[in-house]
C-alpha positions, -999 to 999 in steps of 0.1 A, spaced: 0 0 0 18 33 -9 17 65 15 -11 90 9 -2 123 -9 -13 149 17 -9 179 -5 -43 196 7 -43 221 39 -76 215 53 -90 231 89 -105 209 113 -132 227 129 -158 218 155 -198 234 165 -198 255 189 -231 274 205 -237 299 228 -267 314 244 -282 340 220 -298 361 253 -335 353 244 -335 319 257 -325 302 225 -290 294 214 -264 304 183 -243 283 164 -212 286 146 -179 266 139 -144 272 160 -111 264 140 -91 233 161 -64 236 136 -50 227 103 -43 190 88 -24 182 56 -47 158 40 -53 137 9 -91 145 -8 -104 121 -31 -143 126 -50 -163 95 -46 -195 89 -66 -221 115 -62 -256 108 -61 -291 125 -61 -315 121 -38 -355 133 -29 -357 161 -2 -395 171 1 -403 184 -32 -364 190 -45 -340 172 -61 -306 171 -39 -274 158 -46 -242 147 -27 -207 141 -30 -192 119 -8 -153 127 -5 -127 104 11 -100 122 32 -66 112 43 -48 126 69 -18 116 92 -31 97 124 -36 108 161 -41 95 192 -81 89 204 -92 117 225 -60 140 210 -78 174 193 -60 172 161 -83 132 154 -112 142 135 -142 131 148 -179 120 129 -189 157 148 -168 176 131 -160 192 98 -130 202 71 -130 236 56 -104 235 22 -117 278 16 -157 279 5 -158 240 6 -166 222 34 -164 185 42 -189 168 74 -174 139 87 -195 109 91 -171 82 99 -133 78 106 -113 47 105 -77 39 104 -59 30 74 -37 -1 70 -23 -22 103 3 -1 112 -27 32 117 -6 55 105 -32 73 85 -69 80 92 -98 77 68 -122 107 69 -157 94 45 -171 129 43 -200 145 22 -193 180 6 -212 206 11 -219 201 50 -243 222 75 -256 208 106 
């Protein structure tokens, strides 16, 4: 299996909310810091929302591993920024036996 090419500088950011002062709350995303990662397009697909069509492209990303718990491991809660795009996570595993690499599956075009 040959090394990942982590040519992409993505920032890992998590939700954050705070009381908005009329008993509600506001969201927003914090930046946790910035990976080198691999991106690779997977196939997109269409699907039904209500009375629209909606499509998604689900995106695999690479990036050097971390320890569980450490702030720099993606977790399914979080997202990638790479500029205007943006990249939820849904799932992370670790690539090969020796873990040196996480696997990121993502969908583009994130909002939660």
């Amino acid at each position: 299996m040959s090394a990942p090419e982590l040519s992409r500088r993505l920032i890992l950011q998590e939700r954050v909310r705070s009381a908005d002062g009329a008993g509600g709350q506001t969201g927003g995303w914090s930046d946790l810091g910035t990976l080198w990662a691999e991106v690779k397009p997977r196939r997109g697909r269409e699907q039904a929302v209500g009375d629209r069509e909606r499509s998604s492209v689900p995106v695999s990303v690479t990036v050097r591993a971390a320890s569980p718990g450490a702030a720099s491991r993606p977790r399914p809660d979080q997202r990638f920024a790479d500029g205007p795009r943006l990249y939820g996570i849904l799932s992370v595993t670790e690539q090969g036996p020796m873990g040196r690499y996480l696997v990121c599956a993502c969908v583009e075009g994130f909002e939660q």
